[in-house]
C-alpha positions as a Markdown table, in Angstrom:
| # | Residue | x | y | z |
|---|---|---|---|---|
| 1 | Unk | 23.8 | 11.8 | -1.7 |
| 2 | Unk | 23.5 | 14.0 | -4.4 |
| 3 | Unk | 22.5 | 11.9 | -7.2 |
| 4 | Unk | 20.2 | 10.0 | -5.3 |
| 5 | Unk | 16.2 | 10.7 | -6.0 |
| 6 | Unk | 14.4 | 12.5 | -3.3 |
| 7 | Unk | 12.0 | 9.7 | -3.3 |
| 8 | Unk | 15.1 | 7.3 | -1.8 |
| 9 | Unk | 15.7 | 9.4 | 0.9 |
| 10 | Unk | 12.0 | 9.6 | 2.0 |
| 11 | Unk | 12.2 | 5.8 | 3.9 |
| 12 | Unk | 13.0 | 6.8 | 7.2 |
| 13 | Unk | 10.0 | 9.0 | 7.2 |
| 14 | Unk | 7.9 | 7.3 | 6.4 |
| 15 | Unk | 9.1 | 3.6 | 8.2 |
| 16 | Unk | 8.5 | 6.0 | 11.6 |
| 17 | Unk | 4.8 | 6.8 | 10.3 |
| 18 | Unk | 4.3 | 3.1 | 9.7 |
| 19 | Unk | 5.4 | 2.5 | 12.8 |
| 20 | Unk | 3.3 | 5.1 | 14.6 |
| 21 | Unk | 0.3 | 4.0 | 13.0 |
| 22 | Unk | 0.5 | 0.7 | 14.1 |
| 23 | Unk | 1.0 | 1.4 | 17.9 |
| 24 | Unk | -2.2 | 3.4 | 17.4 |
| 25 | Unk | -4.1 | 1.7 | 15.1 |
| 26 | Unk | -3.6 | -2.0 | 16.0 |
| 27 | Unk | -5.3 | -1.7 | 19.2 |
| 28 | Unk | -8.6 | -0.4 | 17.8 |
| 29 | Unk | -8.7 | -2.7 | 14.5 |
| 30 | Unk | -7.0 | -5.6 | 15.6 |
| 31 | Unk | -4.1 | -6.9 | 13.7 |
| 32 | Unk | -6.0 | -9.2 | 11.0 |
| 33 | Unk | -7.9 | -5.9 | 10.0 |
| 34 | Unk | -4.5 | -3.8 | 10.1 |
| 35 | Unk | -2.7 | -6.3 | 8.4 |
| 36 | Unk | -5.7 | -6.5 | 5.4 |
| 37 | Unk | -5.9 | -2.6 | 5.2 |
| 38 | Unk | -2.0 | -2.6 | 5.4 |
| 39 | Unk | -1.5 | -5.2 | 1.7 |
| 40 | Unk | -4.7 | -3.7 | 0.1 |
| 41 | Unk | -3.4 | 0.0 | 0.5 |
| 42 | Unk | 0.2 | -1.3 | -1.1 |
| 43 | Unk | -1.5 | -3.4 | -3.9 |
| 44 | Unk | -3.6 | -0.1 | -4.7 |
| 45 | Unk | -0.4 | 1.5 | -4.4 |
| 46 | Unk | 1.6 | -1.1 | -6.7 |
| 47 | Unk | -1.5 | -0.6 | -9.4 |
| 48 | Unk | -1.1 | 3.3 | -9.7 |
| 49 | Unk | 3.0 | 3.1 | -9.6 |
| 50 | Unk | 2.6 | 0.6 | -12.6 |
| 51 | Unk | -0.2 | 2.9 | -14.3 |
| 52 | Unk | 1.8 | 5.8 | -14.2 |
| 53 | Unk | 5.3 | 4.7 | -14.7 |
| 54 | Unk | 6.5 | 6.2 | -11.3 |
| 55 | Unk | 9.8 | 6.1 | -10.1 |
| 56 | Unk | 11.4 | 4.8 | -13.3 |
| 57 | Unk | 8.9 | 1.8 | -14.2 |
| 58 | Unk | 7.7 | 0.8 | -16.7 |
| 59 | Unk | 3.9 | 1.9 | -17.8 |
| 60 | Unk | 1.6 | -1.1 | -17.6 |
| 61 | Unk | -2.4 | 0.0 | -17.6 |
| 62 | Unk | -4.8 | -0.9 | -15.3 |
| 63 | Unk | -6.5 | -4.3 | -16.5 |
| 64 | Unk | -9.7 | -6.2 | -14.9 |
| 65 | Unk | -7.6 | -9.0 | -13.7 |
| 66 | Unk | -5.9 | -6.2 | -11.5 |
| 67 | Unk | -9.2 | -4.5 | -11.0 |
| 68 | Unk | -10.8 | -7.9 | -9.7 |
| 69 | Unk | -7.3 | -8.7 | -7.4 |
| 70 | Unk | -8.2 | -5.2 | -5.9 |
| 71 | Unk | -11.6 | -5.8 | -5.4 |
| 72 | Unk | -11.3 | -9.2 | -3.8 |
| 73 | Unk | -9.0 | -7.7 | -1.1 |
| 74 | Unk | -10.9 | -4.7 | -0.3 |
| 75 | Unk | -14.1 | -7.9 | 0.2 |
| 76 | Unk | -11.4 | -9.4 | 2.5 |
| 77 | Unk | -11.0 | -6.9 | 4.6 |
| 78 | Unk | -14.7 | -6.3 | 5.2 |
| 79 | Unk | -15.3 | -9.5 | 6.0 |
| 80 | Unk | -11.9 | -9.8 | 8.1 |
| 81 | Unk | -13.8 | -6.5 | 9.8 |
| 82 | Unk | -16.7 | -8.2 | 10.3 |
C-alpha cells in the first residue's frame, strides 16, 4: 500500500459521493439531465488531466476540436434541460 499514489486510494471516496449525489440529485434533474451533466463534467475533467499531465500522462494542450466537443455537450445538456 505503500507505493501506491494517494490519488489510487481516493476511489472509494469518491464512488460513495457519486453515489450520494445521485440518490439526491436524480430526482430533481431527471436522469437524462444527470446523465448529460454527469459525461460533460468527466470530459471537462479528461481535457484538464490531458492539459496538465496529471497523474503520469502525458501533456497534450487544449485544441479547438476539444474546445468545440466541450461546447457541444455543455449545448446538450441545456437543451436535454429544457
Amino acid at each position: 500500500m505503500a507505493r501506491v499514489p494517494w490519488w489510487a486510494r481516493s476511489g472509494g471516496f469518491f464512488g460513495a459521493v457519486f453515489i450520494a449525489l445521485s440518490i439526491l440529485l436524480v430526482p430533481q434533474l431527471g436522469s437524462a439531465t444527470f446523465i448529460a451533466l454527469l459525461i460533460t463534467g468527466q470530459m471537462l475533467a479528461s481535457i484538464a488531466f490531458d492539459h496538465y499531465g496529471w497523474m503520469g500522462l502525458e501533456q497534450r494542450p487544449i485544441d479547438l476540436p476539444r474546445l468545440l466537443g466541450v461546447a457541444l455537450l455543455i449545448g446538450g445538456v441545456v437543451l436535454i434541460r429544457r
